[in-house]
C-alpha positions in Angstrom: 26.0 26.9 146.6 25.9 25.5 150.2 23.6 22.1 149.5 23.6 21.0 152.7 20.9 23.3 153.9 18.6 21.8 151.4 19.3 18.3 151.7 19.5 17.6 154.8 15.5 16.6 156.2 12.7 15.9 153.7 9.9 18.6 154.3 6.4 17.8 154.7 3.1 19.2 154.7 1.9 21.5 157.7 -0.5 19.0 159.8 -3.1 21.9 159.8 -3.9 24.3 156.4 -1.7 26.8 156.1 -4.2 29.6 156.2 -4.8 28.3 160.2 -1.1 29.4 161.5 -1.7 32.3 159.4 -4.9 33.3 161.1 -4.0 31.9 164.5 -0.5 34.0 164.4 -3.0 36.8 163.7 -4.9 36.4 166.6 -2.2 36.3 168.8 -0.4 39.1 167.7 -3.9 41.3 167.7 -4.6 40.5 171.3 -1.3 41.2 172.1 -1.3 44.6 171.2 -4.1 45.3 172.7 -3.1 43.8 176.0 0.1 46.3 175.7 -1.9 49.2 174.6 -4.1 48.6 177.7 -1.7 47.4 180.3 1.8 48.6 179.2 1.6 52.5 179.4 5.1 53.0 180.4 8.5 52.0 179.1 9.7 49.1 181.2 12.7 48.1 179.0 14.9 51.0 179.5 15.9 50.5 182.3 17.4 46.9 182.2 17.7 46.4 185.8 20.8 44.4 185.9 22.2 42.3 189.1 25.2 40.3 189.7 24.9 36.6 189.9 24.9 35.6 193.2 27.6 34.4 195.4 30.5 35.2 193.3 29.4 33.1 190.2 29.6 36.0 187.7 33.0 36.9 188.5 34.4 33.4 188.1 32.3 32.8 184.6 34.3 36.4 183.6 37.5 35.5 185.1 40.9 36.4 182.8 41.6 32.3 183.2 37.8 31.5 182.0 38.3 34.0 179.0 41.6 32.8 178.4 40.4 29.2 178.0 37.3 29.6 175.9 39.4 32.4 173.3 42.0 29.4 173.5 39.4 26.8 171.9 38.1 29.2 169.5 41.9 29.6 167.9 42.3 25.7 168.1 38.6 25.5 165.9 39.6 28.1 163.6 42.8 26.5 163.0 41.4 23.0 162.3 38.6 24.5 160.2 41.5 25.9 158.1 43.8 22.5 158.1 40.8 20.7 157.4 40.0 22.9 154.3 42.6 22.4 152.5 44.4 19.0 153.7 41.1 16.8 154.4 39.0 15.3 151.7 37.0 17.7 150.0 33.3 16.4 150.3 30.9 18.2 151.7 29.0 16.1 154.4 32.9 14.3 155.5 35.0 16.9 155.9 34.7 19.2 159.3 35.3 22.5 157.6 31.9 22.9 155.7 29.6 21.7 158.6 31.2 23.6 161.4 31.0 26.7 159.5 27.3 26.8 158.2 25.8 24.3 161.4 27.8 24.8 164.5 29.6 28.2 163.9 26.9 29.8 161.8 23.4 28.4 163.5 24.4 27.4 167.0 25.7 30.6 168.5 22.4 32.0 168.0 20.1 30.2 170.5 23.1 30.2 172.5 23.6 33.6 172.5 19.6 34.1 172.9 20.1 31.8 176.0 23.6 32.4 177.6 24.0 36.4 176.3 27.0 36.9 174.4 29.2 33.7 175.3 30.6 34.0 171.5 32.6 37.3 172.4 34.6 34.9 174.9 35.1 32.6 171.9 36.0 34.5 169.5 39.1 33.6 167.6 40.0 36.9 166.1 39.5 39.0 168.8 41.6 36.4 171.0 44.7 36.4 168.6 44.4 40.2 168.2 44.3 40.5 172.4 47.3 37.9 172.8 49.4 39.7 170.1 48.6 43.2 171.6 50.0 41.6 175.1 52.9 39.8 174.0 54.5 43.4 172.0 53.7 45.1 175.0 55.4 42.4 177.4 58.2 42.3 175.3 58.7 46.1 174.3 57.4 47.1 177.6 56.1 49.9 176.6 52.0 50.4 175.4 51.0 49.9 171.6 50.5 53.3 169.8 46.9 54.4 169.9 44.5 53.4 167.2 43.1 55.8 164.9 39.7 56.9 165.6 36.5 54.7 164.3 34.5 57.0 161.9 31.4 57.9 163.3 29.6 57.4 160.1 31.0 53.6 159.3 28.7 52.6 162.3 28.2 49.0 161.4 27.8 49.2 158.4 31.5 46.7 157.6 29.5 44.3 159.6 26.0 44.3 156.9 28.7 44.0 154.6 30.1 41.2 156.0 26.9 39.1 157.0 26.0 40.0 152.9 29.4 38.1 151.9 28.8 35.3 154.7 25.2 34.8 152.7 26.7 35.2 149.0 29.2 32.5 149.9 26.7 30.3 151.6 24.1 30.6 149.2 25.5 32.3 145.7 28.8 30.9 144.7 28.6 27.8 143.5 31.3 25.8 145.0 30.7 27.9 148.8 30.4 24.6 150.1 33.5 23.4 149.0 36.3 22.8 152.1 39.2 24.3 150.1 37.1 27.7 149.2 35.7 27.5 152.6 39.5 27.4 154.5 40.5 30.5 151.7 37.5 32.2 152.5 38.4 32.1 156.0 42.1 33.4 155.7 40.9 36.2 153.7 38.5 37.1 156.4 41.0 36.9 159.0 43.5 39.3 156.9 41.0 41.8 156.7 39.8 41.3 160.5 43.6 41.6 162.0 44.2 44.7 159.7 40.7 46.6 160.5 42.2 46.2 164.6 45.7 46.9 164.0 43.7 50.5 162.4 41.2 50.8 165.0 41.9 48.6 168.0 40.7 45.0 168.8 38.0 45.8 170.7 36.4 49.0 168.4 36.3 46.6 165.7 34.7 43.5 167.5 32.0 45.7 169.1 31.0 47.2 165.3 32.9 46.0 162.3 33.5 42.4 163.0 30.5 40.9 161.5 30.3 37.7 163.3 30.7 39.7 166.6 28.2 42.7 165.9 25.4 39.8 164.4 25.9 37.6 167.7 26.1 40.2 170.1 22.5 41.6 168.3 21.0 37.9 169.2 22.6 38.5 172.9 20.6 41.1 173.7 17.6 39.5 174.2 18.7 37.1 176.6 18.3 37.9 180.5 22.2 37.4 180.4 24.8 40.5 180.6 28.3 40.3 181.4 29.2 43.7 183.1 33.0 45.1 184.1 34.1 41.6 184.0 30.9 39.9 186.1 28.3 37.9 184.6 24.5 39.5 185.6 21.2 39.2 185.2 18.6 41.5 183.4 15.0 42.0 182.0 14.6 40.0 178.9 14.8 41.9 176.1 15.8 45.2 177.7 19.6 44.8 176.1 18.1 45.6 172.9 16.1 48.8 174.5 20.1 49.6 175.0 21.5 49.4 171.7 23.1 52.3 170.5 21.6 53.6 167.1 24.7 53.9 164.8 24.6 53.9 161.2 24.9 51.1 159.4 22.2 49.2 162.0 18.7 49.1 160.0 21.0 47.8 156.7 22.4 45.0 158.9 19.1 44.1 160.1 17.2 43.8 156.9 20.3 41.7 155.4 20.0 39.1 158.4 16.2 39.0 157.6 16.3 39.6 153.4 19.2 36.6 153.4 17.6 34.2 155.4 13.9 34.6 153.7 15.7 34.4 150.2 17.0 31.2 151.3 13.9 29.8 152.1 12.3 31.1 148.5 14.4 29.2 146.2 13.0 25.8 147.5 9.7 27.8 146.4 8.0 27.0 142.5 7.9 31.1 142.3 11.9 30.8 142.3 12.2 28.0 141.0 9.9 28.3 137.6 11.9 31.4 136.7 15.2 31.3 137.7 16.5 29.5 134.4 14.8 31.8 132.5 16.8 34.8 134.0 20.1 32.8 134.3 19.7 32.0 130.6 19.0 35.4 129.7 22.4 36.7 131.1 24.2 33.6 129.2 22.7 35.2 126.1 23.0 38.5 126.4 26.5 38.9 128.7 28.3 35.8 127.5 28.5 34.3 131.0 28.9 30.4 131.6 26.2 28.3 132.9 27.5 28.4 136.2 28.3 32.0 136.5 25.1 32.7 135.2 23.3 30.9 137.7 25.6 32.9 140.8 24.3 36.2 139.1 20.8 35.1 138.8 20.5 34.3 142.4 23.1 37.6 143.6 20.7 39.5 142.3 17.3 37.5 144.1 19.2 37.3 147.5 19.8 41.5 146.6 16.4 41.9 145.7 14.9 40.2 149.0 17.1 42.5 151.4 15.4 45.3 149.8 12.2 43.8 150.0 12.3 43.6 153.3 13.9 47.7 153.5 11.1 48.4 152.0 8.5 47.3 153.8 9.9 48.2 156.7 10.3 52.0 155.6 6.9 51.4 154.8 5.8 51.1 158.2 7.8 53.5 159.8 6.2 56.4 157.2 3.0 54.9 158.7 4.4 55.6 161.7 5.6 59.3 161.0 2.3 60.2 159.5 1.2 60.2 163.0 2.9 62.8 163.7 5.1 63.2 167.0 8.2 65.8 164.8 9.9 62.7 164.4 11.5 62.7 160.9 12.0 59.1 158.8 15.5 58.1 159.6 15.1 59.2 162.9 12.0 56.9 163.5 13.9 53.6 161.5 16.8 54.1 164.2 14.5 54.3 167.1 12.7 51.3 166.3 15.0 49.3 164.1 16.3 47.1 167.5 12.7 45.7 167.2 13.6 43.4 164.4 15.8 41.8 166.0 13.1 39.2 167.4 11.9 38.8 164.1 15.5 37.9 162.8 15.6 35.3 165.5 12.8 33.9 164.3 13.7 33.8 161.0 16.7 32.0 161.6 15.4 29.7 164.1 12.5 28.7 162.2 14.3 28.1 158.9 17.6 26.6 160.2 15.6 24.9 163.0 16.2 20.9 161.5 19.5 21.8 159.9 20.9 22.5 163.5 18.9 19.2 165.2 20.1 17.1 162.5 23.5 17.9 160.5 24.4 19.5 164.7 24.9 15.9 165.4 27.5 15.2 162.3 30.1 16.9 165.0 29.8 13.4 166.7 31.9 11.7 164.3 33.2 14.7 162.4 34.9 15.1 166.3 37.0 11.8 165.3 37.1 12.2 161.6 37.6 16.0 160.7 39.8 15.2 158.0 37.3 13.0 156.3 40.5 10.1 156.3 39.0 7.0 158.0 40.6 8.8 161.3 38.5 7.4 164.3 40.4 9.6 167.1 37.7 9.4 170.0 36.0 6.1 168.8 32.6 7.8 166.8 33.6 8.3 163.7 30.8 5.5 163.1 28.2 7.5 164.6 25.1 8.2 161.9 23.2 11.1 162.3 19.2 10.3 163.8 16.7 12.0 161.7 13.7 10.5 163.9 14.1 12.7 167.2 10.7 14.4 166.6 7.9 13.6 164.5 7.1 16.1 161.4 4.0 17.7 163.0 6.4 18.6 165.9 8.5 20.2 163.5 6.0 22.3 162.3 4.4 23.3 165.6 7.8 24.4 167.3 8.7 26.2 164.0 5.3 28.4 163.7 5.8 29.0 168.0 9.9 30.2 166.7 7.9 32.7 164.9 5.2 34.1 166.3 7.2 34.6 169.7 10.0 36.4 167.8 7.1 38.6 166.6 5.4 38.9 169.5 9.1 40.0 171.7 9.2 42.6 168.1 5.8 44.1 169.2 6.6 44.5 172.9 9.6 46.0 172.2 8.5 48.8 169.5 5.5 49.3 172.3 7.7 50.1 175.2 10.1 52.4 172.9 6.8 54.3 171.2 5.6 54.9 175.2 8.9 55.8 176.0 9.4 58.3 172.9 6.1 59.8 172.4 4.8 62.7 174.5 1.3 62.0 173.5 0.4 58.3 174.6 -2.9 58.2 172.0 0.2 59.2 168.8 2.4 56.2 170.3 -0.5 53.7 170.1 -1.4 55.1 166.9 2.4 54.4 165.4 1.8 51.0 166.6 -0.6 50.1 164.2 1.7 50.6 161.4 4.3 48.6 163.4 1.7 45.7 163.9 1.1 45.5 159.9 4.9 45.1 159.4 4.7 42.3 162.4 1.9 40.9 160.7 3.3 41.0 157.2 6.9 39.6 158.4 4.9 36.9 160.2 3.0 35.5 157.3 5.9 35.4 155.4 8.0 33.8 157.5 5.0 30.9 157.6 5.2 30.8 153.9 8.6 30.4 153.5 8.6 27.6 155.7 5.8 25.7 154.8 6.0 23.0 151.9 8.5 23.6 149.8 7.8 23.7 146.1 4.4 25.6 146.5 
């Protein structure tokens, strides 16, 4: 299991009781949707109003030579993660594959995403080798590829929940995921499978729904003001990308793995988890014959399973709540509708459990830059550089980490208000919904404080 997440910064305890950021998080979200019921009483978000940047900036940042460049980079990483993997040394915190994966690859492209809009589509090594390849056969045959079968309708995204699902079990189940040489094989596999699923259905049909790396980061994209547009970067209203997303299957599973994954990470540094997991891990050495270690991978399979559903759960719970209200809206149909709301509450998730793993272990790449190989390497001179673990003070921490979430909640709220307005012919049934959407904002937001506060409680 990947130890770096848990090693990395010492927690401490919240400079305020925790019932105050419960109750103040409360609050906020209360008066917030009463400010929307009162002064939001038409959808705003559909329309995403998007405009070129000015002065020919966008069409320069889209260019073929810009994309070309950045896709470039992203083969050279994914390359040296690989070489690294298997020729470097095979510690965890000196070898470049391990932290690049789970701190730079895995954490950073969110808020850059959140920020910049989907810069990692630019990057993306997979999608780049499948585009050069697709241009060099048809340069040399001059003639065009033969036309890729048809995506099913009803895969949707779901290879893409699947694929965030493996990304967690590797990261957080399997008990040498942290090892460089599992990590580089873990990666080749991946790639197989990637370059096969476009050869089937074409490069750009499987980034935009069955890559999982490209569907999760383009999900985080959508909130940003940021929008790239027939090859020219834009602006937009905040949020209104995810007002855009089209409701394929496959969507609410992949959201309530991004949440259920990341809130099962933050419960094993819990006592809950903590107090019983040897029990159950010895149960299955008892009664299935299975090794210590391979015990312990079940044992917390089957918790990381158990928290995605958790979180299905009670978000089917609220959108029943939200049925009862009537409207003719059947279940599924409702959980589509409304299922783009959670990714804010992802996001904040992410950012307020990862947020010291990126600040800190983000600054390994320093000397990891001149070192990948973990050798004694010192290519750019700061391979001596030691990670700073005083840049903010603890009660920072915690005050930055509690904002993380109750703005991801809030941006959640805003967004299920403008698509109830927008859905619902009656305007007293759309407020009504939204009371059952404001428990599950509520509920996600006190858990989220919980699984960040002290560890061990």
């Amino acid at each position: 299991m990947f130890l770096i997440a848990h090693g990395i910064s010492v927690r401490t305890d919240l400079p305020v009781p925790e019932v105050v950021f419960w109750w103040a998080a409360a609050v906020v979200l209360a008066v917030s949707f009463v400010a929307l019921a009162v002064l939001w009483p038409k959808p705003r978000l559909e329309d995403p109003g998007w405009r070129p940047l000015p002065g020919g900036i966008g069409r320069v940042l889209a260019s073929r030579p810009v994309e070309i460049a950045c896709g470039a980079l992203g083969v050279f990483l994914l390359a040296l993660t690989v070489y690294a993997g298997f020729e470097g040394t095979q510690s965890t915190t000196a070898n470049w594959t391990p932290i690049f994966i789970y701190v730079i690859f895995w954490l950073a492209f969110v808020p850059l995403s959140v920020v910049f809009g989907d810069v990692f589509r630019a990057f993306n090594p997979w999608r780049a080798i499948g585009r050069g390849f697709a241009w060099t056969v048809r340069t040399a045959s001059r003639s065009e590829l033969p036309e890729p079968l048809g995506y099913p309708d009803w895969l949707g995204r779901w290879p893409a929940a699947v694929g965030i699902f493996g990304f967690a079990t590797m990261e957080l189940v399997v008990s040498d995921g942290d090892k460089p040489e599992t990590l580089a094989i873990a990666v080749l596999v991946y790639s197989a499978v990637t370059f096969v699923a476009m050869a089937l259905y074409g490069v750009e049909r499987w980034s935009d729904r069955g890559e999982a790396f490209s569907v999760y980061f383009n999900l985080f994209s959508r909130i940003s003001p940021v929008e790239t547009r027939d090859r020219e970067v834009g602006l937009r209203k905040p949020l209104s990308g995810l007002a855009q997303l089209e409701q394929l299957p496959g969507t609410v599973a992949l959201l309530t793995v991004m949440i259920g994954t990341v809130s099962f990470d933050g419960f094993t540094s819990k006592r809950t988890w903590n107090s019983r997991s040897p029990d159950i891990s010895q149960f299955f050495q008892d009664h299935l014959g299975a090794t210590p270690e391979h015990a312990l991978e079940i044992t917390f399979l089957l918790g990381m399973l158990a928290a995605v559903l958790f979180v299905a759960g009670f978000y089917r719970l609220g959108i029943l709540g939200a049925k009862s209200v009537g409207g003719g809206f059947s279940t599924s149909e409702l959980a589509r509708r409304f299922v783009h709301s959670l990714v804010p509450i992802s996001m904040a998730y992410v950012g307020a459990h990862y947020f010291t793993l990126l600040l800190y272990q983000g600054q390994a790449l320093v000397y990891l830059a001149s070192d990948p190989l973990g050798d004694g390497s010192d290519i750019f001179g700061t391979a001596g550089t030691q990670v700073h673990y005083g840049l903010i003070g603890s009660n920072v921490e915690w005050y930055v980490k509690v904002a993380m979430i109750v703005a991801g909640h809030v941006s959640a709220l805003i967004l299920a208000h403008d698509r109830a307005v927008a859905i619902y012919r009656d305007a007293r049934q759309g407020v009504r919904s939204q009371y059952w959407m404001l428990g599950v904002m509520l509920g996600f937001t006190m858990l989220a404080i919980w699984l960040v506060s002290e560890s061990n409680t």
